[in-house]
C-alpha positions in Angstrom: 95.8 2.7 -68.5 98.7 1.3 -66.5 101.2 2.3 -69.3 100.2 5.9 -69.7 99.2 6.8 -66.2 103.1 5.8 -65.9 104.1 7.7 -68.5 102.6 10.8 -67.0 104.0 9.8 -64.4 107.7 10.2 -65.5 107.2 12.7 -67.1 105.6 14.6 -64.6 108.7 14.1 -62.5 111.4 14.6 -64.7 110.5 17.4 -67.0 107.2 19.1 -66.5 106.5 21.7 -64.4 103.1 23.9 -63.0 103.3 27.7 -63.8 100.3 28.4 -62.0 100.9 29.2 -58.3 101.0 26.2 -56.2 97.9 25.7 -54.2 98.5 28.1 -51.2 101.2 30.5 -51.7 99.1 33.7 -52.0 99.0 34.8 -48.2 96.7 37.3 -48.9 94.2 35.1 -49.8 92.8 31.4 -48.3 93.8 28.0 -49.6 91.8 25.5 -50.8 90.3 24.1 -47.8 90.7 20.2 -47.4 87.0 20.0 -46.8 84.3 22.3 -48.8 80.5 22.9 -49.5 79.5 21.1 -52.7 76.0 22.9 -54.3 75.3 19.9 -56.9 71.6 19.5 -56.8 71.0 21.6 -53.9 68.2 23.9 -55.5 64.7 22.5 -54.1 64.1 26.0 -53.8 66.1 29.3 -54.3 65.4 30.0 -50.7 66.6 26.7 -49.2 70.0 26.8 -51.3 71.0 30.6 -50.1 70.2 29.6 -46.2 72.0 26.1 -46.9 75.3 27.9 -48.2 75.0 30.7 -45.5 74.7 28.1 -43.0 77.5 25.9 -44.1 79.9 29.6 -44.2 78.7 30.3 -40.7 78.9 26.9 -39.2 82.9 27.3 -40.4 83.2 25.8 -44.0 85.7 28.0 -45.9 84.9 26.4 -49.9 82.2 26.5 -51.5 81.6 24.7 -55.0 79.8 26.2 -57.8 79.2 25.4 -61.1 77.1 27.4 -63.9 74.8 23.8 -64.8 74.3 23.3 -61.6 71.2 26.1 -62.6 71.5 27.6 -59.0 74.3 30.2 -58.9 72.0 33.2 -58.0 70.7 31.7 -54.8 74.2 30.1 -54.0 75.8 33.8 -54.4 73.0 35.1 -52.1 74.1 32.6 -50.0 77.7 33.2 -49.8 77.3 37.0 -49.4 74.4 36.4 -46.6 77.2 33.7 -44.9 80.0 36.3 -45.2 78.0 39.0 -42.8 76.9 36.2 -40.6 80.2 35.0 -40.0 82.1 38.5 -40.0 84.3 37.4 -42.8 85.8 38.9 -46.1 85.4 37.9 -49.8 89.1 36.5 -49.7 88.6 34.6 -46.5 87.1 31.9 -48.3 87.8 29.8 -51.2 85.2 30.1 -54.1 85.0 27.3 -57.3 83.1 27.5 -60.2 82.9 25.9 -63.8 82.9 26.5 -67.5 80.2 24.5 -69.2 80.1 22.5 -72.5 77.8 25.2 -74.3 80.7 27.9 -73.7 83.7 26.1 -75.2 84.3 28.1 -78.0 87.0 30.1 -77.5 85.2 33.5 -78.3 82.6 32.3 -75.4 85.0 30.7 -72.4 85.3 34.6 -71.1 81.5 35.4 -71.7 81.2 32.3 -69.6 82.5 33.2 -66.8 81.2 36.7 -66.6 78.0 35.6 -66.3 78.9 33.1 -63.1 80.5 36.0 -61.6 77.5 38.0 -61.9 75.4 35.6 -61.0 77.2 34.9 -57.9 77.4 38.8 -57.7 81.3 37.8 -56.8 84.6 40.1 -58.2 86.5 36.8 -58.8 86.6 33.3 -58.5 89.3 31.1 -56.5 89.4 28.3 -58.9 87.6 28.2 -62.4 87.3 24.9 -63.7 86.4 22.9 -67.7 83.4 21.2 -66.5 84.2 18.1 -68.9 86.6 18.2 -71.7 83.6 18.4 -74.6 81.7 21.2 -75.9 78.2 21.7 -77.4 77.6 25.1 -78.8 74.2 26.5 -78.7 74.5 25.6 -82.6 76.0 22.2 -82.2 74.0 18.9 -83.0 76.4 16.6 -80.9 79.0 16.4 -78.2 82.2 16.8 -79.7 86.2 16.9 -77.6 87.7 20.6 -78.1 89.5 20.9 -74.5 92.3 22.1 -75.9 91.3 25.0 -77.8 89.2 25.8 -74.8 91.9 25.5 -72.3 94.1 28.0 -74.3 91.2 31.0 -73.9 90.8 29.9 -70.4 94.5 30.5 -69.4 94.0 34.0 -71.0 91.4 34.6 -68.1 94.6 34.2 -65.2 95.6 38.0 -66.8 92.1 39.3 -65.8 92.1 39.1 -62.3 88.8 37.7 -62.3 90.3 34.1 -61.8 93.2 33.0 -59.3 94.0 29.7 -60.5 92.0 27.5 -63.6 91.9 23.8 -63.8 90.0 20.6 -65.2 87.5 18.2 -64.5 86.6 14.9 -65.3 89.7 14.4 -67.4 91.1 11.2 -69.0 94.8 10.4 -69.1 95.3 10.7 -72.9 93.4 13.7 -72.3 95.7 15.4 -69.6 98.6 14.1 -71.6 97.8 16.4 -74.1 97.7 19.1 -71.8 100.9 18.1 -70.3 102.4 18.3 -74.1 101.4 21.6 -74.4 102.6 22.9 -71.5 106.1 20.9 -71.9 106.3 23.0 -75.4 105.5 26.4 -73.1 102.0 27.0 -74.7 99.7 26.6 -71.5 99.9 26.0 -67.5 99.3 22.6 -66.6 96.1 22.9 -64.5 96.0 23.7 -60.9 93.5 21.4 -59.3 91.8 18.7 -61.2 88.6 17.8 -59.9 86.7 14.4 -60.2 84.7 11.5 -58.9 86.2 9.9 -56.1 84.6 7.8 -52.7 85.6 4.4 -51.5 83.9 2.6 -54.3 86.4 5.1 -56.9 89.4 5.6 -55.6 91.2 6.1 -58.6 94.8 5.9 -56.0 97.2 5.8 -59.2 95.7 8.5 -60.6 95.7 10.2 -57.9 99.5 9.7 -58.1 99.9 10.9 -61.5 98.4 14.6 -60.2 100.9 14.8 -57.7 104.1 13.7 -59.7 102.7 17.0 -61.9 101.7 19.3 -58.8 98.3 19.3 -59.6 96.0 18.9 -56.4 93.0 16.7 -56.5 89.5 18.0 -55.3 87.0 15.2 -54.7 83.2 15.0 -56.1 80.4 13.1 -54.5 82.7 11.7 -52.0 80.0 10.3 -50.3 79.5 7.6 -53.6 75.9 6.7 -54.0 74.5 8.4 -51.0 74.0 11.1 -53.8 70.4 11.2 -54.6 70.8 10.6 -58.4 73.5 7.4 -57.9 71.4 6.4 -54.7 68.2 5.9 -56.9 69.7 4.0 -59.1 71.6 1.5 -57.3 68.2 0.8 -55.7 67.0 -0.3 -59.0 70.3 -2.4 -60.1 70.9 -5.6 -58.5 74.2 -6.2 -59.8 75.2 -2.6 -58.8 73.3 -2.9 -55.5 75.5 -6.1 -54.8 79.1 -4.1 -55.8 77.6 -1.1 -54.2 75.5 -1.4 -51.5 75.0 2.5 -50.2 77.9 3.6 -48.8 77.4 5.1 -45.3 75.6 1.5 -44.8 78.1 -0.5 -46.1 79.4 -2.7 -42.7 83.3 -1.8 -43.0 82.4 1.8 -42.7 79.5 1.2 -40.1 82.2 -0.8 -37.9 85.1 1.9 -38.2 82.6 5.1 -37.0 81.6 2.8 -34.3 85.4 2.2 -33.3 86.3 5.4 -33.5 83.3 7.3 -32.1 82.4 9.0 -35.7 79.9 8.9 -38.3 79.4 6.8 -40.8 80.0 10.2 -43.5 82.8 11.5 -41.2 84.8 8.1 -41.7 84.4 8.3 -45.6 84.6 12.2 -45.6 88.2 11.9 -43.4 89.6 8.6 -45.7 89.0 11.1 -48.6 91.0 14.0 -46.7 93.9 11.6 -45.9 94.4 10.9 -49.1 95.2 14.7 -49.6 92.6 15.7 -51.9 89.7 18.1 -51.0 86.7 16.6 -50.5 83.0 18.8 -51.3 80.1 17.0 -50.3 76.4 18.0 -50.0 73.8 18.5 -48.3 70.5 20.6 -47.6 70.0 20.0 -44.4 71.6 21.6 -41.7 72.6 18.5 -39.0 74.6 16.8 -42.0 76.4 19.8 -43.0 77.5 19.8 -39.3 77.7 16.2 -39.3 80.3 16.4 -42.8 82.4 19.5 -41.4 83.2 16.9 -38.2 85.1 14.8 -40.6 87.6 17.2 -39.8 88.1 15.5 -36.3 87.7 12.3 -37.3 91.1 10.2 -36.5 91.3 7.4 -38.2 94.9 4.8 -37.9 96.1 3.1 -40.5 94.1 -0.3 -40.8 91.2 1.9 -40.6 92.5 3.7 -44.0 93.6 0.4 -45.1 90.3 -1.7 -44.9 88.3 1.4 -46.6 90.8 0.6 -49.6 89.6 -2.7 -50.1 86.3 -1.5 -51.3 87.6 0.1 -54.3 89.2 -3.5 -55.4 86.0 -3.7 -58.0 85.5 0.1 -58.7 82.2 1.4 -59.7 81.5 4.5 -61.2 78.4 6.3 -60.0 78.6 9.1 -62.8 79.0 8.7 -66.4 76.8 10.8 -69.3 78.8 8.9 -72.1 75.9 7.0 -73.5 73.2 10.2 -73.6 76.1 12.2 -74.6 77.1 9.9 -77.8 81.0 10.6 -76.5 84.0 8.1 -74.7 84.5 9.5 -71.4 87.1 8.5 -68.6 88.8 6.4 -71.2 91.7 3.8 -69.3 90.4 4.9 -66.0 88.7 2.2 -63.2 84.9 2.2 -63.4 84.0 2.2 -66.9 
C-alpha cells in the first residue's frame, strides 16, 4: 500500500487535475457541510425515519445522506421536504447525497438508477451522486464482479443532465482510484469529487486521506462513530479479540477523559476529531437528543494533544465493515483494516 498510496500521491500533485467543480464554488447553491445526517439503517418504521430527517433539517443540519440500498428513500424524501417547510428553507439550501447500487452498474442502467432515487426522494437533483462500491451485480448476474470503470464513464454522462451537481466514489481501493486517476490523466473522465468511506478513530486511514487531497478530492466520513453502529456494535460484543482492539468507542477511556476535559460528549469528541481532519463526517441516529447531541460536535474545541491522543487508537486499525467474504470479491485491497 505504502508504494502506491505514494504514487498517487505524486501524481496527484504533479500532473493530475479535478474537472469537476471544487467542493464549494457554486454560490448559488450550499457546500458540503462539514457535519451531515447519515440515513444507514434508520428505517424502524417509515414514520420514524421522515420525522428523524425533518428533525435533524430543523434542528440546523444542512446534509443529509441517502443511498438507494439503504431501502428507505421514500420516507427520507418525506422527510427532507417536511424539514424544508419547518425550517423555512429552499431545496438548494441544503446539501443532498445519494448512491448508485451494485444492481445498476451497467452502463444502460446507471441513469435508470438514479431516476428512480430522485423520485423516490421526490427531489429535482442531487448534490452529490455517489458508486456505492466499485462492483456490480445485475439482476441477471450469479456473482459480484469489479466493472467501476465502465460504470463511472455513464455516471459522468449524468453531470450534462442537471440532475447531478457533482459524482464521486465510495469504498474505493488505491489500485482502484489509480485507475480512475489514469483515465482522467488521458482526458476520458473527472476524477471524482468526494470519495466517501469508513473512517472513526479505530480507521483513520490518515495517508489515504492524504492521497485525496494531493488530487482535490474531499473525503466524507461513514460510521464515524466506529462500532457504536448497531450492526459493528453487535458484533464486537460477540468477538473477544475484536472486543479487546475495539472496545465501543464512545466508552473507550481516552475519549471518556477528553469530553470530560473539555466539557463535551463523548460523540462530540469523536464527531469534531473526524471534522478536524477535514473530512465531512455523517453519523446517525433515530433519536432526537443524539442528533442534537452529534450536531454539537460543531462546538466542540478540542487542542492539539487532544487530536493527538485520539490518533493513537488507530495504531492497530480495525475495520468494522467489510462484505468481502459474502460477496466472494477482494475489497479495500492495501488499505489498514483488512
Amino acid at each position: 500500500m505504502r508504494v502506491q498510496i505514494a504514487f498517487l500521491c505524486f501524481i496527484g500533485l504533479s500532473h493530475c487535475r479535478n474537472d469537476q467543480q471544487p467542493i464549494g464554488v457554486n454560490a448559488n447553491k450550499v457546500d458540503q457541510p462539514p457535519i451531515g445526517f447519515g440515513t444507514w439503517n434508520l428505517k424502524e418504521n417509515p414514520s420514524n425515519t421522515t420525522d428523524a430527517v425533518a428533525f435533524a433539517i430543523e434542528k440546523g443540519y444542512r446534509q443529509i445522506d441517502c443511498a438507494a440500498a439503504y431501502g428507505n428513500e421514500e420516507a427520507v424524501g418525506k422527510g427532507i421536504h417536511k424539514g424544508l417547510k419547518q425550517a423555512g428553507l429552499k431545496r438548494e439550501e441544503i446539501w443532498v447525497t445519494s448512491k448508485l447500487w451494485n444492481d445498476h452498474h451497467a452502463p444502460d442502467r446507471v441513469e435508470e438508477g438514479l431516476n428512480q432515487t430522485l423520485k423516490d426522494l421526490d427531489l429535482d437533483y442531487l448534490d452529490l451522486y455517489l458508486m456505492h462500491w466499485p462492483v456490480g451485480k445485475g439482476p441477471d448476474d450469479k456473482k459480484y464482479y469489479f466493472d467501476y470503470v465502465e460504470t463511472w464513464q455513464a455516471m459522468t454522462k449524468l453531470l450534462s443532465t442537471g440532475r447531478v451537481r457533482k459524482i464521486g466514489i465510495s469504498n474505493f481501493s488505491p489500485a482502484q482510484l489509480e485507475d480512475l486517476v489514469k483515465h482522467n490523466l488521458k482526458g476520458k473522465t473527472p476524477l471524482p469529487a468526494v470519495h466517501q468511506m469508513e473512517l472513526h478513530p479505530y480507521l483513520p486511514q490518515s495517508k489515504w486521506i492524504l492521497v485525496h487531497k494531493a488530487h482535490g478530492i474531499a473525503v466524507t466520513a461513514y460510521s464515524p462513530l466506529g462500532n457504536m453502529n448497531p450492526t459493528y456494535g453487535d458484533r464486537s460484543r460477540r468477538s473477544i479479540t475484536t472486543q479487546s482492539k475495539a472496545p465501543l468507542l464512545l466508552e473507550n477511556e481516552t475519549i471518556k477523559e477528553i469530553a470530560e476535559k473539555r466539557e463535551c460528549t463523548p460523540a462530540q469528541v469523536v464527531l469534531a476529531w473526524g471534522i478536524s481532519r477535514g473530512t465531512s463526517v455523517i453519523p446517525k441516529s433515530k433519536h432526537e437528543n443524539y442528533i442534537e447531541e452529534n450536531l454539537g460536535a460543531l462546538n466542540c474545541g478540542l487542542a492539539a494533544g487532544d487530536l493527538a491522543d485520539i490518533d493513537q487508537l488507530g495504531k492497530d486499525p480495525v475495520r468494522f465493515n467489510n462484505p468481502s467474504d459474502g460477496w466472494g470479491v477482494d475489497l479495500f485491497e492495501g488499505l489498514d483494516g483488512v
